[in-house]
C-alpha positions in Angstrom: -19.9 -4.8 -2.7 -16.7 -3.0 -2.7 -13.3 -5.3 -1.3 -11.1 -3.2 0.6 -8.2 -5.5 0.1 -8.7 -5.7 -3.7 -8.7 -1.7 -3.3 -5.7 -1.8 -1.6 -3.5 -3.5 -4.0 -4.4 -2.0 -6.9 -3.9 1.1 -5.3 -0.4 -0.4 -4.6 0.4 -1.2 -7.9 -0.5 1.9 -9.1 1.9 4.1 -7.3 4.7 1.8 -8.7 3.1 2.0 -12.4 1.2 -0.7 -13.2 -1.9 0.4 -13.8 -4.2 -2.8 -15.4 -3.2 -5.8 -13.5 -5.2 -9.2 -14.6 -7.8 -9.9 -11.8 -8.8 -13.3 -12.0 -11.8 -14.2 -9.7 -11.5 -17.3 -7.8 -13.6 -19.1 -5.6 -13.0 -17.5 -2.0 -10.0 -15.5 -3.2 -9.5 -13.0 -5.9 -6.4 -13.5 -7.6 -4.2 -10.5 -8.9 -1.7 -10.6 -11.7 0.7 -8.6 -12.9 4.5 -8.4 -14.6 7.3 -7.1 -12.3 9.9 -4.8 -13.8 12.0 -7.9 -15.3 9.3 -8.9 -17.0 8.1 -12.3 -14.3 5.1 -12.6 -13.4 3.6 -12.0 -10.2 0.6 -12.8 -8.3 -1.2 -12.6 -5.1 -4.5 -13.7 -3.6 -6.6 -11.4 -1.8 -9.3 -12.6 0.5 -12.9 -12.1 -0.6 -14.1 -10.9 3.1 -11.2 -9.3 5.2 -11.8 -11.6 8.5 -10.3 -8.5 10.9 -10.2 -4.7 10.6 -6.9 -4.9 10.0 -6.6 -7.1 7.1 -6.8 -4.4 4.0 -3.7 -2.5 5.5 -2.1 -6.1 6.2 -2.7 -6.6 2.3 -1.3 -3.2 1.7 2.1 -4.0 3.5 2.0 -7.3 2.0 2.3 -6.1 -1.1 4.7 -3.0 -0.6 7.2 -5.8 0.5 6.2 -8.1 -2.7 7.2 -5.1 -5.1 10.3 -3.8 -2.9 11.5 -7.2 -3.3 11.3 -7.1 -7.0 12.9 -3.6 -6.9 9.7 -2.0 -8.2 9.5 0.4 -4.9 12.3 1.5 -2.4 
């Protein structure tokens, strides 16, 4: 089964050039891991079932404002 949330931050990260974040399966959450342009690391924990049709582009903006934050997209 495909996660559309997972898909939509790797997609994420990929636009901004990192292209094999660590994925570290959890329990009910999938964790994703990955350096920001400074060299800390970052994470964040996508939900195994998006509870609303919403929730993959919620993730999406989620992480657009994670990496703007670290400078790693304007």
């Amino acid at each position: 089964m495909r996660n559309p949330c997972l898909a939509g931050v790797l997609e994420e990260l990929a636009k901004v050039g990192t292209h094999h974040p660590e994925i570290a399966p959890g329990g009910k959450h999938v964790q994703v891991r990955w350096a920001n342009t400074r060299g800390a690391p970052r994470k964040y924990a996508v939900p195994g079932t998006p509870s609303d049709w919403r929730t993959p582009e919620n993730v999406r903006r989620d992480m657009r404002q994670l990496l703007r934050a670290d400078g790693m997209l304007e």
